[in-house]
C-alpha positions in Angstrom: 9.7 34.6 -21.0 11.3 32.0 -23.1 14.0 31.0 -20.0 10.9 30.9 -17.6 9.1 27.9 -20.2 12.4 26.5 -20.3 12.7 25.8 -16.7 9.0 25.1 -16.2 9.5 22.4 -19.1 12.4 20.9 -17.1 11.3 20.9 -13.7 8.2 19.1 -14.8 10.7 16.4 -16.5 12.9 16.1 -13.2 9.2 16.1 -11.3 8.3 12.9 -13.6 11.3 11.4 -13.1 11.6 11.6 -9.3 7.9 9.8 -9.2 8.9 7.4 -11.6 11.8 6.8 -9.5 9.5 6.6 -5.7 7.2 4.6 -7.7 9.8 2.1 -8.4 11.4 2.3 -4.9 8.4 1.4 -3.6 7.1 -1.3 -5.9 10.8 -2.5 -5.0 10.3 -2.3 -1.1 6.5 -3.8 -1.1 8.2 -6.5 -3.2 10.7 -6.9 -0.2 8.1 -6.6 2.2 5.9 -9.1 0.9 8.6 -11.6 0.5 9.7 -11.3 3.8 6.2 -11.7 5.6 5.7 -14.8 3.4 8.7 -16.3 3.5 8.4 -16.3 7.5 4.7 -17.2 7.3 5.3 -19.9 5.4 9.1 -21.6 6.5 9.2 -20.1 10.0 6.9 -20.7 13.4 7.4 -17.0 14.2 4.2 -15.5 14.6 5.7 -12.0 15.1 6.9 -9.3 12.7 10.4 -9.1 12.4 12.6 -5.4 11.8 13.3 -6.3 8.6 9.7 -6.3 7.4 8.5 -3.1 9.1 11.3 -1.1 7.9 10.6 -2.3 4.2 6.9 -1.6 4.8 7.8 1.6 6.1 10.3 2.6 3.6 7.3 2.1 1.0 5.1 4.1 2.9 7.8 6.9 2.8 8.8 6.9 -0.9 4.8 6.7 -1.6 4.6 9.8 0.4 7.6 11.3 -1.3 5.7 10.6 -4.9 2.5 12.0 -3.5 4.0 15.4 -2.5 6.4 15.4 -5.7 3.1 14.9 -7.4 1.3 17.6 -5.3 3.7 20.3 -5.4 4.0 19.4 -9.5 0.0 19.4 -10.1 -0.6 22.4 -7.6 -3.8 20.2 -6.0 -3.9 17.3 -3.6 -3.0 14.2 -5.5 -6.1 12.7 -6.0 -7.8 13.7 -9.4 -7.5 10.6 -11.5 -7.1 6.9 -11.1 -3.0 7.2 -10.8 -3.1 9.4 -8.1 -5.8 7.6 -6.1 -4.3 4.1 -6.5 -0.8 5.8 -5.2 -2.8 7.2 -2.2 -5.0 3.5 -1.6 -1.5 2.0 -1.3 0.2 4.7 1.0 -3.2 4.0 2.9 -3.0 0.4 3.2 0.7 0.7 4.5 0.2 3.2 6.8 -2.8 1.0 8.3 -0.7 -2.1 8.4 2.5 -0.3 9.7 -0.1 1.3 12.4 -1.7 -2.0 13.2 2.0 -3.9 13.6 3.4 -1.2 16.2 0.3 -0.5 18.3 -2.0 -3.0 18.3 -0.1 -6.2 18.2 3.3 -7.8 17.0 1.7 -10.1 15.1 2.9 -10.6 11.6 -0.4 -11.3 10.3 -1.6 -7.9 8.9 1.6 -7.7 6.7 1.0 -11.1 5.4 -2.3 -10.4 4.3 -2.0 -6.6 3.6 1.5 -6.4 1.7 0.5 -8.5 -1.2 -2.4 -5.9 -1.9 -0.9 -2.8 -1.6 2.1 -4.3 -4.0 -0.7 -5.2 -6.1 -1.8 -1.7 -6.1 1.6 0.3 -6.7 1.9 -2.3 -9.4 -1.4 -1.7 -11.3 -0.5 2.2 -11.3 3.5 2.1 -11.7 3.4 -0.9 -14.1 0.2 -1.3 -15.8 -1.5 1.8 -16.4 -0.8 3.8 -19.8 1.1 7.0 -19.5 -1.6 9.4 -20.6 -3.7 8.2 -17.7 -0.6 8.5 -15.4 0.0 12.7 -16.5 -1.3 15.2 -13.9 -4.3 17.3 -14.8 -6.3 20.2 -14.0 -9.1 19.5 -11.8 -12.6 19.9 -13.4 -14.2 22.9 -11.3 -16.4 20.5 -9.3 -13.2 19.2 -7.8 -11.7 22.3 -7.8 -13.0 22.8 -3.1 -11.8 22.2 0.0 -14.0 18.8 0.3 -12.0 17.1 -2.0 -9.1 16.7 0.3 -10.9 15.7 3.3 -13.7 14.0 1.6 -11.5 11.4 -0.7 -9.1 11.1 2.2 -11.0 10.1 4.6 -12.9 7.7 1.9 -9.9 6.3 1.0 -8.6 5.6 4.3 -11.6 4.3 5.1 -11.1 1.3 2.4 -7.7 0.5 3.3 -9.2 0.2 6.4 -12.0 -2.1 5.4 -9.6 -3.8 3.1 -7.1 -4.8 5.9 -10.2 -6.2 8.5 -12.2 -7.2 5.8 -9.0 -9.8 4.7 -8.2 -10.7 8.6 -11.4 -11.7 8.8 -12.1 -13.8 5.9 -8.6 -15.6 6.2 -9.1 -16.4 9.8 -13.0 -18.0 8.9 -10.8 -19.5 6.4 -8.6 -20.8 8.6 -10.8 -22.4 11.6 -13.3 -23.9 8.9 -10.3 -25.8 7.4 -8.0 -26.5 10.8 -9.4 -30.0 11.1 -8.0 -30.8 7.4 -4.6 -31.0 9.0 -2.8 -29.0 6.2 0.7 -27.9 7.1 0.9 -24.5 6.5 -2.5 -24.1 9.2 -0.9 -26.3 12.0 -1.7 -29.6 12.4 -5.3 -31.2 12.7 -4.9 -33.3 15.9 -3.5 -30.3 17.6 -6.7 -28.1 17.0 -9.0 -31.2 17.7 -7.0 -31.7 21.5 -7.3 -27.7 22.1 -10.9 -28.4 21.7 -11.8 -31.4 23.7 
């Protein structure tokens, strides 16, 4: 029996540091992401997404999914019984959501722009910020412990990276058309927007 805890003891070591390791990659690749979507927003008159951003986006989308199933297989339950788990699963959400939005419904570079920041925000505040205790996999209480809780808190928590990524579109382009006549440089120019609507 002693060989058995042995290799239970060091799987569960490798199985931390592998997430340690996605969670890194993909602080590392939202960082890239984010970076790129700005830098073009804000130096470039592209208005489309280039490859170089979706393929960081997706590469964060893949090594959240490679934590969440390290973290699944490790735990024996769907990865989404404390705050860790859930932020991890918000982020691979909100990336999924803008990668989906970016291929199908348009090339605009927009989503990414506004959507990138916040799911780096969100690998960051589980990778980075939280303690490790609250980071440890743990046995689901036996309320949890049913077949609701993975399509239940999925479906909730695609839901809000849904409403995250329209609710931000929309506020940033009422942001946008209420300030378009202040002629700020990073919005286009003032005179522009006044000729378009005369």
């Amino acid at each position: 029996a002693l060989p058995d805890l042995a290799d239970a003891g060091a799987m569960a070591v490798g199985a931390s540091a592998v997430e340690q390791v996605l969670g890194k990659a993909a602080f590392g690749s939202l960082f890239v992401s984010t970076g790129l979507y700005w830098g073009k927003a804000a130096f470039t008159d592209e208005t489309e997404a280039g490859k170089a951003e979706e393929v960081s986006t997706i590469a964060a989308n893949a090594a959240i999914t490679g934590l969440l199933v390290a973290r699944w297989v490790d735990a024996g339950h769907f990865p989404l019984s404390n705050m860790y788990e859930s932020l991890f699963f918000l982020a691979w959400c909100l990336t999924a959501v803008q990668a989906g939005l970016t291929a199908k419904v348009s090339k605009s570079s927009v989503t990414g722009v506004l959507s990138s920041p916040v799911a780096l925000l969100v690998v960051a505040g589980a990778a980075l910020a939280l303690p490790p205790e609250l980071q440890r996999a743990s046995a689901l209480v036996p309320a949890l412990k049913s077949n609701w809780l993975l399509m239940h808190v999925s479906v909730m928590m695609l839901s809000y990276a849904t409403l995250m990524s329209g609710s931000l579109t929309a506020a940033t382009y009422l942001l946008v058309d209420a300030t378009r006549e202040w002629g700020l440089p990073f919005l286009g120019d003032g005179e522009e927007a006044e000729e378009a609507e005369e």
